[in-house]
C-alpha positions in Angstrom: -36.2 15.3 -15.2 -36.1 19.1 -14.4 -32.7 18.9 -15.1 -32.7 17.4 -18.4 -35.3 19.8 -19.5 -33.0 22.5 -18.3 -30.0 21.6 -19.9 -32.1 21.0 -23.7 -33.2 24.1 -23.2 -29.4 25.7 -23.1 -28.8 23.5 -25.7 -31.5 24.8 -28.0 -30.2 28.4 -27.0 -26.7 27.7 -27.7 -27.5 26.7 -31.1 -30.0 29.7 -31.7 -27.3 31.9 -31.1 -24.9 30.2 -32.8 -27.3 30.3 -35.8 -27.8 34.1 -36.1 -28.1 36.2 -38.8 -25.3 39.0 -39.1 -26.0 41.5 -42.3 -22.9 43.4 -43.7 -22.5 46.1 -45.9 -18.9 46.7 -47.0 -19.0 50.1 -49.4 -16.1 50.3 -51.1 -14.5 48.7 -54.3 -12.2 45.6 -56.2 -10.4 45.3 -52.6 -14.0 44.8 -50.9 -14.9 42.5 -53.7 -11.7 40.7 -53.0 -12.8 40.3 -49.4 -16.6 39.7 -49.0 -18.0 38.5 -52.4 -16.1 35.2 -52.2 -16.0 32.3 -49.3 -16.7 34.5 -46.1 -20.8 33.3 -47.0 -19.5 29.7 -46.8 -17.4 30.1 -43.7 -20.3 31.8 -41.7 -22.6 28.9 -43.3 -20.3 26.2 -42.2 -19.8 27.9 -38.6 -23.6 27.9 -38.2 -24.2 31.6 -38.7 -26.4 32.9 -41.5 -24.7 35.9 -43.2 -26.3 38.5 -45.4 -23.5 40.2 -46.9 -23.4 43.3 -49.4 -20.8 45.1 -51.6 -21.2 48.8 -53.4 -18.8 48.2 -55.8 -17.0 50.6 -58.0 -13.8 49.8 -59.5 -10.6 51.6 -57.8 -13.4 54.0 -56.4 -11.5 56.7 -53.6 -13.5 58.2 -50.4 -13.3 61.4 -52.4 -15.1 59.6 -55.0 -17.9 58.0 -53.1 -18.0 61.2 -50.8 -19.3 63.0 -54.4 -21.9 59.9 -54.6 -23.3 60.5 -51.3 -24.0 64.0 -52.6 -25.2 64.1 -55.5 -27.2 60.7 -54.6 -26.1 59.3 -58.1 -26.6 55.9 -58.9 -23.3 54.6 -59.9 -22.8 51.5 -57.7 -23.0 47.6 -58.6 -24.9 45.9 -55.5 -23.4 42.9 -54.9 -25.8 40.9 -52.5 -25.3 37.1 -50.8 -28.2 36.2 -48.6 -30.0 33.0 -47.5 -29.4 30.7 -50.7 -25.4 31.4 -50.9 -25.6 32.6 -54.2 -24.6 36.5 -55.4 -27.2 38.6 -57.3 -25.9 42.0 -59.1 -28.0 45.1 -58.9 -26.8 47.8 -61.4 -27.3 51.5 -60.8 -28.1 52.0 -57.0 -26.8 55.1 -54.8 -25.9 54.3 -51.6 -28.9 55.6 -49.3 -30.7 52.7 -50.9 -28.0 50.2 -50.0 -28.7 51.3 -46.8 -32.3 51.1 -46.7 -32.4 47.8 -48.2 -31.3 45.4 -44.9 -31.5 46.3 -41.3 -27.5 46.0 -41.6 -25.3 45.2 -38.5 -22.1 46.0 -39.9 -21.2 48.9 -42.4 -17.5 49.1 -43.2 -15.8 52.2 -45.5 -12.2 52.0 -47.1 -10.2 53.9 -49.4 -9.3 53.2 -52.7 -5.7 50.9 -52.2 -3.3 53.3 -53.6 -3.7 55.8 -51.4 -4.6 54.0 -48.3 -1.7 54.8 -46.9 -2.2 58.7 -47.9 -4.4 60.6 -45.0 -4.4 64.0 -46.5 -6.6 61.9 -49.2 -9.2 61.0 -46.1 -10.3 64.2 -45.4 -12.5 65.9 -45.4 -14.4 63.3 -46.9 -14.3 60.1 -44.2 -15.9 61.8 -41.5 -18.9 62.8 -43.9 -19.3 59.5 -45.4 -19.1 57.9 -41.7 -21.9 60.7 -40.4 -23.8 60.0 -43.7 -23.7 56.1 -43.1 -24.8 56.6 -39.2 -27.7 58.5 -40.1 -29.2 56.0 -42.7 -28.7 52.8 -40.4 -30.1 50.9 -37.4 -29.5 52.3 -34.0 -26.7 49.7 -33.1 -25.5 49.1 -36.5 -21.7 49.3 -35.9 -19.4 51.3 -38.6 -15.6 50.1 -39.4 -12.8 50.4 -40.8 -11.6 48.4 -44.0 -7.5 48.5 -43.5 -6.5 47.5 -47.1 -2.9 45.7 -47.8 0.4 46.7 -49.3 1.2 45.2 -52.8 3.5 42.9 -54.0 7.3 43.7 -54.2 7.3 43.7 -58.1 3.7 45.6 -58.5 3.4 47.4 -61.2 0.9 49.4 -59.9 0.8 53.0 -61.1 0.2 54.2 -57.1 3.0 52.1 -56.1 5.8 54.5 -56.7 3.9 57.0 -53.7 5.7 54.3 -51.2 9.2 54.0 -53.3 7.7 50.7 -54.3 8.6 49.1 -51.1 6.1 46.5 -50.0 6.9 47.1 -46.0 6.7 51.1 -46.4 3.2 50.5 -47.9 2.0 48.4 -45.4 3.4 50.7 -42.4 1.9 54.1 -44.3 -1.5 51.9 -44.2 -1.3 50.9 -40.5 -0.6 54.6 -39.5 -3.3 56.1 -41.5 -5.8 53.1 -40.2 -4.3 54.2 -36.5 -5.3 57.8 -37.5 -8.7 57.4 -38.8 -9.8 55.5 -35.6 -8.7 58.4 -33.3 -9.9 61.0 -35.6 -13.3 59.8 -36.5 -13.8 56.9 -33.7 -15.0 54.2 -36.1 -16.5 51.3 -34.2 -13.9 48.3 -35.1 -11.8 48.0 -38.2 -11.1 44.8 -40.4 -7.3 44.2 -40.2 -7.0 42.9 -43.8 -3.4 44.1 -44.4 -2.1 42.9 -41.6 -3.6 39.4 -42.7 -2.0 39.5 -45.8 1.1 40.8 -44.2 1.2 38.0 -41.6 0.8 35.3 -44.6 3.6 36.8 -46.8 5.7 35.4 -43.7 4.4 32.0 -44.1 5.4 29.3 -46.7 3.1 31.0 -49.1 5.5 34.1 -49.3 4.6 37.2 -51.3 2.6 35.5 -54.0 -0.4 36.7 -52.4 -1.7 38.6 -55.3 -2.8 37.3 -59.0 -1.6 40.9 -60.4 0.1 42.7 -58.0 -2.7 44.0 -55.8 -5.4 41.8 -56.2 -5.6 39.4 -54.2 -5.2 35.5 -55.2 -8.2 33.9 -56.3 -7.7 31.0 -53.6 -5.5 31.2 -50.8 -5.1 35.1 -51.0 -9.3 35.5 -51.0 -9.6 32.9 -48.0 -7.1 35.4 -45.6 -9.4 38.0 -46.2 -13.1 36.3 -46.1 -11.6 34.7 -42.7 -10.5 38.0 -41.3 -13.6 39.7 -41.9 -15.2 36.3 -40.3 -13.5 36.6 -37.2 -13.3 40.5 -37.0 -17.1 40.5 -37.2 -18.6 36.9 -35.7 -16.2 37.6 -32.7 -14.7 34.0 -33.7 -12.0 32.0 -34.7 -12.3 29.9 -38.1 -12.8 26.5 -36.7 -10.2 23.8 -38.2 -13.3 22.0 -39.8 -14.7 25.6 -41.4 -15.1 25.5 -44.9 -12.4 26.3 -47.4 -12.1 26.4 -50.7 -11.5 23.8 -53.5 -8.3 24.1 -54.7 -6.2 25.2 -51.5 -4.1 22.7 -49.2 -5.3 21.7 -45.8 -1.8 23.3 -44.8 -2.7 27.1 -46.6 -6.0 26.4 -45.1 -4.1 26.7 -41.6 -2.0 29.6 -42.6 -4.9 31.4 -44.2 -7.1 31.1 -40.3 -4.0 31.6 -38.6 -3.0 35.1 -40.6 -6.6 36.1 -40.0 -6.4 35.3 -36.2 -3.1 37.0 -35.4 -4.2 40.0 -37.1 -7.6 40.4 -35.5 -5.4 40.1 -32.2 -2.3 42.3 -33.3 -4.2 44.7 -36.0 -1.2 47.2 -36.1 2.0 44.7 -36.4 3.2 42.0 -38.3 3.0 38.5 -37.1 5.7 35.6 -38.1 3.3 32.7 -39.3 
């Protein structure tokens, strides 16, 4: 009987822990909307963790751009927040020290705008102030990363895309090196391999139709790499084969999609065949 009681209790534990609640602040722009205001909610639901998940949003918005926010305290962000029902409220006009006074948040992650992601004389000086200014307003133990963005599309029309000689693959390695660089320079606690995901999946069958314009990313399959990246990147986890996915995607993209996000968040830095 002792035993029984013993192993309920370790089963009541196990599934405690595998219901916690993680809160995530991503502070950046359409690229972090692209990755956390869509499906990652439903993945952690349907993996048995209870997210809490926020975006500062300002369209194409640079580190030099939020570094001026953090200054002058101006309130020029759209909060984007998904908590306990699943659904996504929208604050207008907050700065960002209220952002972070408004959860108890886990993870913080910052990013720079996509065209020049893969430009680190654009980082400085204003990543390190922005990471000291996010470490002073958060929980002891609240960990601080990386957002690594992706390259776009081959035929991108993007005005920034001519900086890389429009080529899709000299994009993606100016982004790995300046994602390499920020870590040693300003020790960032993790980073979200996102455009190594994306770069893993252009090798699939999907090919390089991950965006709907270029650079954003596909409403379906292109969203789901991301939201399961950040998943695993953050819950420590793989996807599970039964996680949720969207309507509207194959069971077979579905497997690309986790299998993108997996390789990445083990090979952050280099391109896996899927």
């Amino acid at each position: 009987m002792k035993r029984i009681l013993l192993i309920v209790v370790a089963l009541m534990t196990t599934l405690l822990a595998d219901a916690r609640q993680i809160r995530i602040l991503a502070i950046g722009n359409s690229f972090s909307q692209d990755s956390v205001e869509q499906y990652l909610w439903e993945i952690g639901e349907s993996e048995g963790v209870d997210l809490i998940i926020g975006n500062m949003y300002i369209g194409g918005c640079s580190l030099q751009t939020h570094h001026g926010h953090m200054l002058s305290g101006a309130p020029a962000y759209a909060y984007r927040k998904i908590a306990g029902d699943g659904v996504k409220r929208e604050t207008r006009n907050m700065n960002l020290e209220a952002a972070l006074a408004d959860e108890e948040w886990d993870y913080v992650t910052l990013q720079q705008a996509s065209g020049f992601s893969g430009q680190y004389e654009t980082y400085n000086p204003y990543v390190a102030d922005l990471l000291a200014f996010v470490r002073s307003h958060v929980k002891k133990g609240c960990k601080v990363g990386w957002h690594m963005t992706w390259a776009y599309q081959s035929d991108s029309n993007h005005g920034h895309f001519p900086f890389y000689d429009r080529d899709q693959m000299k994009m993606y390695q100016a982004i790995v090196s300046c994602a390499r660089k920020v870590q040693d320079d300003c020790t960032f606690d993790f980073i979200v391999p996102s455009g190594t995901a994306v770069q893993n999946a252009r090798t699939s069958a999907l090919g390089d139709t991950m965006t709907r314009d270029g650079f954003h990313m596909n409403l379906l399959y292109g969203r789901y790499v991301l939201a399961c990246t950040w998943f695993e990147t953050i819950c420590g986890k793989k996807v599970g084969k039964k996680a949720f996915y969207p309507e509207g995607i194959t069971s077979e993209q579905a497997a690309i999609a986790r299998k993108s996000a997996h390789s990445a968040v083990r090979k952050p830095y280099v391109v896996t065949e899927i």
